[in-house]
N, C-alpha and C positions, 0 to 999 in steps of 0.2 A: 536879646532872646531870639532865636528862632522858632520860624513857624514849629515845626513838628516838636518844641517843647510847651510853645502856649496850646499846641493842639491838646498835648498830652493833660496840662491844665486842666483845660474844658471836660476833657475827654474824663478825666477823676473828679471832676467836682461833678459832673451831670452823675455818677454814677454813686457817689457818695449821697444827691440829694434823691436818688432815685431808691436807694437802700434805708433812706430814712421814713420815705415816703410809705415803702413795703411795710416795714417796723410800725408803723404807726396805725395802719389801716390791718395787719395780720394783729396787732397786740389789741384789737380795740375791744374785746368782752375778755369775764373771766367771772364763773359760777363756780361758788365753793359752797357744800351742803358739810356740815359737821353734825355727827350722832353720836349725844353721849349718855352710856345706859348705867345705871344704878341699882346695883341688888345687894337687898339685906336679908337675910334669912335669921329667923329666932323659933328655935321649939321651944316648946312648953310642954308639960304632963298631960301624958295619956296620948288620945289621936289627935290633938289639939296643932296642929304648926301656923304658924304666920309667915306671910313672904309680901316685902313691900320692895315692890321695883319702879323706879321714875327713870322716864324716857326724856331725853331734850333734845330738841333738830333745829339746827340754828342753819340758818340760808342766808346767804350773801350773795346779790349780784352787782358786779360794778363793769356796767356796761358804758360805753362811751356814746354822746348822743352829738349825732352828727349834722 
């Protein structure tokens, strides 16, 4: 081997672990909020109406701890 192909070696591996390095420290949280709403509506006689609605908010964080 010649120099200038183990240079190129070095030269992709340092840049490979330098991309992994990014990847790892850019990817390290991630907040996801989910909302899910529920409506039931029922009349009944005269002025009489019912309306039941149920909310849910579910939160997830998976953050990385360093």
């Amino acid at each position: 081997m010649t120099r200038k192909e183990i240079l190129k070696i070095v030269i992709s591996v340092l840049i490979a672990a330098l991309t992994a390095l990014a990847a790892g420290l850019g990817l390290s949280s991630c907040n996801v909020t989910r909302t899910v709403t529920t409506r039931s509506e029922a009349w009944q006689k005269g002025d009489t109406s019912v309306v039941i609605q149920t909310r849910t908010v579910e939160s997830y964080d998976a953050s990385k701890k360093l």
